[in-house]
C-alpha positions, 0 to 999 in steps of 0.5 A, spaced: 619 772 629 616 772 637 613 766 638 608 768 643 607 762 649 600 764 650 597 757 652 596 753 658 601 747 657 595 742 660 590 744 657 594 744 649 600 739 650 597 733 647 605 730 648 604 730 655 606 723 657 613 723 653 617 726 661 613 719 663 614 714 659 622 712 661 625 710 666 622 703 665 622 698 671 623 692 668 624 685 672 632 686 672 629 691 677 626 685 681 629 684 689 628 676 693 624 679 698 625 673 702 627 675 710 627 681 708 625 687 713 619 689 710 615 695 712 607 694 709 603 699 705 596 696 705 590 698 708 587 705 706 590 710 699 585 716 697 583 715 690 580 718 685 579 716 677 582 721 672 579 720 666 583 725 662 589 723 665 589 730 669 594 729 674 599 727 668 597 733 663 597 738 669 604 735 675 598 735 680 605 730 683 608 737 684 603 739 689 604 747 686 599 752 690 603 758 685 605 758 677 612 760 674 610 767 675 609 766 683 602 767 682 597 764 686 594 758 682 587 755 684 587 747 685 583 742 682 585 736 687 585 735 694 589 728 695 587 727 702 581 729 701 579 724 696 575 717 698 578 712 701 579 706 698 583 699 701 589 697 697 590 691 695 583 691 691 581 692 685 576 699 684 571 696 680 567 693 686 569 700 690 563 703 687 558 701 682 559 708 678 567 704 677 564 697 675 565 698 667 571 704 667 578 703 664 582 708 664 588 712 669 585 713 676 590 717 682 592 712 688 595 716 694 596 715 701 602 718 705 607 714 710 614 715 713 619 710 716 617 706 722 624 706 724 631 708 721 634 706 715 642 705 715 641 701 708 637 702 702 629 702 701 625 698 694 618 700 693 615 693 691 608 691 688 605 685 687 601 687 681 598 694 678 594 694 672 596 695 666 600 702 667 603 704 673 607 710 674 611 711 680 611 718 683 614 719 691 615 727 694 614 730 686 619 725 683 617 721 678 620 714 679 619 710 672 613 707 669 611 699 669 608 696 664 604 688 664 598 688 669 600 681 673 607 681 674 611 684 680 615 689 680 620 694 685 624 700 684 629 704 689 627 710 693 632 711 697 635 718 695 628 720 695 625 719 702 623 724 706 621 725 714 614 725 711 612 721 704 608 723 699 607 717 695 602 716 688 600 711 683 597 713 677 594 706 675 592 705 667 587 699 665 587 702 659 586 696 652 592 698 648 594 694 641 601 693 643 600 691 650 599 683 652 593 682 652 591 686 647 585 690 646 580 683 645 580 678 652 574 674 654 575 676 662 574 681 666 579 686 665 580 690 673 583 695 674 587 698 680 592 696 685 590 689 687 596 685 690 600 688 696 604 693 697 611 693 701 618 697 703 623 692 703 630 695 707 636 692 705 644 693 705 648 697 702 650 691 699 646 685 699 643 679 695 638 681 689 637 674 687 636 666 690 635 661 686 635 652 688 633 647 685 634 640 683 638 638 677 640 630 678 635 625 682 639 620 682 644 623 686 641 629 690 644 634 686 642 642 687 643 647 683 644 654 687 645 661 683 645 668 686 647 675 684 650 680 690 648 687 688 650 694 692 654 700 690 660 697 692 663 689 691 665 686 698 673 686 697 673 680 701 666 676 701 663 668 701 656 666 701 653 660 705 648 656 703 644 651 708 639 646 709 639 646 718 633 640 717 638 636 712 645 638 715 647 642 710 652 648 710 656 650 704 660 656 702 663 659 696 666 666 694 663 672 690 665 673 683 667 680 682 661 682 676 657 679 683 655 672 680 655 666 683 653 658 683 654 651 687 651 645 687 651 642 694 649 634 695 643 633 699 642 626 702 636 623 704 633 629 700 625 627 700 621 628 694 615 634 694 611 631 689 602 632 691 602 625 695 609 628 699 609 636 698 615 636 702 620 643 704 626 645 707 627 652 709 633 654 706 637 659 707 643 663 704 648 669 708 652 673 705 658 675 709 664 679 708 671 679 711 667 675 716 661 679 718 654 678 716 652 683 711 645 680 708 641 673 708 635 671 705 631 665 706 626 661 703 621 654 703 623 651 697 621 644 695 625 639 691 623 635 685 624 634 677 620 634 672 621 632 664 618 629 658 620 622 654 617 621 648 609 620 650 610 621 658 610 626 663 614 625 668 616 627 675 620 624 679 622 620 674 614 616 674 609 618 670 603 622 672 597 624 668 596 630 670 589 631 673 587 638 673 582 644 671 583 651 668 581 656 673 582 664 673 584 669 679 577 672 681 571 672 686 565 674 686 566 679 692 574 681 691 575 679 683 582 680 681 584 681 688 583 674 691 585 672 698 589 667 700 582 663 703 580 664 697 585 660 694 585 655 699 578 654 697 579 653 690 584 648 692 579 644 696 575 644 691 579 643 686 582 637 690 574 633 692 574 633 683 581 628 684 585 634 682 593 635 682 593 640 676 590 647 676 593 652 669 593 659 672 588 662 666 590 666 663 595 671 667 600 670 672 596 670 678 599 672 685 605 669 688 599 666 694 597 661 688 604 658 687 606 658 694 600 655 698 601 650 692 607 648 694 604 647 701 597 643 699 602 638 693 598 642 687 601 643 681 601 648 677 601 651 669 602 658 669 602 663 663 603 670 660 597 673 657 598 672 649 591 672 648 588 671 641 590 676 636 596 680 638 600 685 634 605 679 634 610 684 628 610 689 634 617 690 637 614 693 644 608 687 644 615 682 644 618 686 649 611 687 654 611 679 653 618 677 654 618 682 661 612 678 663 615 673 662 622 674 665 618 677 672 614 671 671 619 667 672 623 670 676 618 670 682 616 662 682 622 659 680 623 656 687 616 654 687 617 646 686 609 647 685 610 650 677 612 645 672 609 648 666 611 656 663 605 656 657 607 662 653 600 663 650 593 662 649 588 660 643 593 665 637 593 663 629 599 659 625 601 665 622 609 667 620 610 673 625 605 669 631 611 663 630 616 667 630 614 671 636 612 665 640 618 662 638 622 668 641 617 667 648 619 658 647 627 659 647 626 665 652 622 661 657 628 655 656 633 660 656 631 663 663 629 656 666 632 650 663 629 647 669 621 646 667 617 644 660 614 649 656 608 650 652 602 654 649 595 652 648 594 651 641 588 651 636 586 644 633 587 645 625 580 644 623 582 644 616 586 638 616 583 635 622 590 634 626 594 636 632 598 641 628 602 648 629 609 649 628 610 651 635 610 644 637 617 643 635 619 649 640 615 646 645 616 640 652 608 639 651 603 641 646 597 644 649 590 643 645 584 647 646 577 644 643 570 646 643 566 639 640 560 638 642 559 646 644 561 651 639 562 644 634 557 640 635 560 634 630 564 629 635 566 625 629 571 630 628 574 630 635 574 623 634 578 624 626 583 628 630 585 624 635 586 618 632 590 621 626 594 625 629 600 622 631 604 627 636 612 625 638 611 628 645 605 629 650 599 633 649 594 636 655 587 638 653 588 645 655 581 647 654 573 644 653 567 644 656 560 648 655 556 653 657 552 650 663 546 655 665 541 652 671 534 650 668 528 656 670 523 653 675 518 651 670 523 645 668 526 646 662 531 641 661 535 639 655 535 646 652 542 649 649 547 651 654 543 648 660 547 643 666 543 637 663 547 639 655 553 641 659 554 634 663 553 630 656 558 634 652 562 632 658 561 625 658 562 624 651 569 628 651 571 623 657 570 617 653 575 620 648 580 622 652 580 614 655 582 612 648 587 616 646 593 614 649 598 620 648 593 625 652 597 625 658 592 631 662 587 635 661 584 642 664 577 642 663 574 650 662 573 652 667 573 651 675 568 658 677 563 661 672 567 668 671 566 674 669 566 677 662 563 684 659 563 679 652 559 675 654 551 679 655 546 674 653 540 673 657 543 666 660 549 669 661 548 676 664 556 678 664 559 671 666 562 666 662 557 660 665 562 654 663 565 653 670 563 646 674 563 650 679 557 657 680 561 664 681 558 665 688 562 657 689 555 655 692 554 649 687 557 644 683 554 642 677 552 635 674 559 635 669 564 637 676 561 630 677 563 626 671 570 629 672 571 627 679 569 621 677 574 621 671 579 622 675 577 617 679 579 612 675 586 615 673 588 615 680 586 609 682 589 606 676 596 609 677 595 607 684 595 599 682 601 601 677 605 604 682 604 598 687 607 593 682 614 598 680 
């Protein structure tokens, strides 16, 4: 029987997406952009929101004005025509018809060479939320899952004279992504970190990694990975420190993997009091002739935990920090580097030398211009809450976000901590799942402690999770005194647990709404209760000595869509700090003040070592 292809294939084809879904651009695909020839794509894209994923189900990529039979076709879209919009950036403050949406929206913006390639061109992004697909002249280049991670794809055989280039981003809540359907942030949209071109050669140096691995004797650790379509036959590389006088060289294995350990004398320690770098360079030469070189400004220092201590440096530091997300009132997602710089100054005027990066990878910015001001850093991947942690797709999304993650920062000497984790039950599949993410962080980077921010057990009233054992340093979120109001509890729990290894209050706080002018004080959620919930936490914290840092929630009020009641108005309002970052409220005080008094005591215990 003739099956009569009446149908439009748009309109009726509910498997649309399956052409879309391979390749996957995962972090292996990931080029060390250091002294690169980049070519930027900033600046203005045309830009549409495409709630029915139209561009998907009907190839507008294709830019098709005839259908198979030849026949003229009329056309629902216009690229050049669209709005502007600036990438970096998020949509939702580009219009307020875009503030709340979620879903697929179009990016497009055409481009050519500014001069003539003899090499290989990547495509690279700093981040797209949450789903990007990659299309360039009509091809459909790969797709890239996880929201804040970067990533690049080869566009080499692909480029034309002129260059048609599409982005469909998705911010679109789905269950086996990380995060997952239920987060407490805002959950912005688009292309909000940079885009670029990077030009290498035909065979070239894909990765660079260095970092200290012996104090005592000045032991780097170098690793490298050359690429290309063919191996040079007769090829070294070169590693140098000009500052320090080092120059060593050593030969490329064939499967293109390389290491060496060069001894730095007079190597001077980053740590926050002396954020100290060297410029560091590695060239790739073949029978003589330079074929790549890669630079970077990394700083060198150690990091490790014995029995209840943090150490960097070989001393022990307490680490005095906050919890602070990747948003303005102005640019959300998409902060500029004066905006970081401003959230470190403030940071710093609390006694700071600590930030966790909540809850996300914030942009590459954040751990550079730490490196630069002597900031350290706990970053994280967004396993939030409740995940499908028996899903194999939710693993593979967190393993990925992690890998890239990882492999963007490591020579950031700024990031001692990877936290695989946030608020998640002690369930069988949630430490099987997290367990993978602990082993695969210590795999990947032996180099840094590992943790997750975990739950108080409130049934026994201990510091307690399976995951401690898999962990460097145990993370513990609590909310006494605000979502429970009985501090006998939190006193219960921090005099009877006995933990082996060294523990951060990853979270606590409150709410802190502004009095009304007619002087109401003392309310639930005000300042004035904010302040005490404060002070009475401190208090703890002085006498328990396995507490080695603590990240009060949060620096900045932020945006939330979970959070509408009439005091909070979209915000959560736990920030020490107001959103617009123009007033500090009464507990920023009581912090500053805290960790005053650390300070100045290691201080004196460092003047008599």
């Amino acid at each position: 029987m003739e099956i009569i292809k009446n149908f439009v294939d748009n309109i009726h084809n509910d498997d649309y997406k399956s052409d879309y879904e391979f390749p996957v651009i995962q972090g292996e695909s990931m080029i060390f952009p250091g002294g690169r020839k980049k070519q930027s794509l900033n600046g203005e894209w045309n830009f549409s929101v495409d709630q029915y994923d139209n561009c998907l189900r009907a190839k507008w990529f294709l830019e098709q004005e005839t259908n198979d039979e030849g026949r003229n076709i009329p056309l629902d879209y216009a690229f050049d025509d669209w709005d502007k919009i600036i990438v970096p950036g998020v949509w939702n403050l580009a219009k307020p018809e875009y503030f709340y949406y979620e879903g697929p929206a179009v990016y497009s913006r055409r481009f050519s060479l500014e001069e003539e390639n003899k090499g290989r061109v990547f495509l690279k992004f700093g981040a797209v939320s949450y789903e990007a697909r990659i299309f360039l002249n009509g091809i459909f280049l790969g797709i890239h899952k996880g929201g804040s991670t970067p990533f690049t794809v080869e566009i080499t055989t692909h480029l034309q004279a002129e260059n048609r280039l599409i982005v469909i981003a998705d911010n679109k809540r789905r269950k086996e992504q990380i995060p997952s359907e239920n987060t407490d942030w805002f959950l912005y949209g688009g292309i909000y970190r940079e885009v670029s071109l990077l030009f290498v050669t035909d065979v070239y140096i894909k990765n660079m990694k260095a970092g200290l691995i012996d104090r005592e004797n000045g032991t780097i650790e170098v690793t490298a990975l050359i690429e290309g379509e063919e191996k040079p036959t007769d090829s070294e590389l070169t590693f140098s420190i000009p500052e320090l006088n080092i120059e060593v060289t050593f030969p490329v294995s064939e499967d293109g993997t390389c290491t060496v350990y060069v001894n730095a004398e007079n190597l001077s320690l980053w740590s926050p009091e002396n954020p100290k770098r060297y410029q560091v360079l590695l060239t790739l030469r073949d029978k003589g002739a330079v074929k790549d070189e890669v630079t970077d400004v990394i700083g060198f220092r150690t990091i490790e935990t014995k029995d209840r201590k943090i150490l960097l440096n070989g001393r022990e530091i307490f680490l005095r920090g906050a919890c602070l997300h990747e948003e303005t009132e102005e640019h959300g997602k998409a902060v500029t580097k004066d905006e970081i710089r401003e959230a470190f100054q403030r940071a710093k005027n609390m006694n700071c030398n600590f930030l966790r990066l909540a809850h996300y990878p914030h942009t590459q910015w954040v751990s550079e211009i730490a490196d630069e001001e002597g900031i350290l850093l706990w970053e994280e991947i967004p396993v939030y809450w409740w995940i499908d942690f028996s899903n194999t797709l939710a693993l593979n999304d967190a393993r990925n976000q992690l890998s890239e993650l990882i492999s963007r920062d490591f020579n950031r000497a700024s990031v001692i901590i990877w936290s695989v984790g946030n608020e998640n039950p002690d369930t069988d599949a949630r430490y099987q799942f997290m367990k993978d993410l602990a082993e695969t962080a210590k795999k990947l980077d032996p180099s840094r402690l590992i943790t997750a921010a975990c739950l108080v057990d409130t049934v026994n009233l201990r510091i307690s999770d399976r995951l401690e054992n898999h962990l460097d340093i145990i993370g513990l979120n609590e909310y006494y005194g605000w979502y429970d109001p009985d501090y006998e509890k939190l006193t219960e729990i921090l005099n009877g647990s006995h933990p082996g290894k060294p523990v951060i209050i990853s979270e606590f706080g409150a709410d802190g709404y502004q009095a009304d002018k007619s002087g109401r004080k003392n309310v639930r959620g005000s300042e004035e209760e904010q302040e005490k919930i404060y002070q009475r936490q401190v208090e703890l914290f002085r006498k328990t000595d396995y507490i080695k840092g603590t990240t009060p929630w949060i620096l900045y009020d932020f945006r939330t869509p979970k959070r509408l009641g009439a005091y909070q108005k979209g915000y959560n309002i736990k920030g020490l700090v107001t959103a617009d970052r123009k007033r500090e409220k009464p507990a920023f005080e009581v912090m500053k003040n805290f960790y005053e008094e650390i300070k100045n005591h290691e201080g004196s215990d460092r003047e008599t070592v």
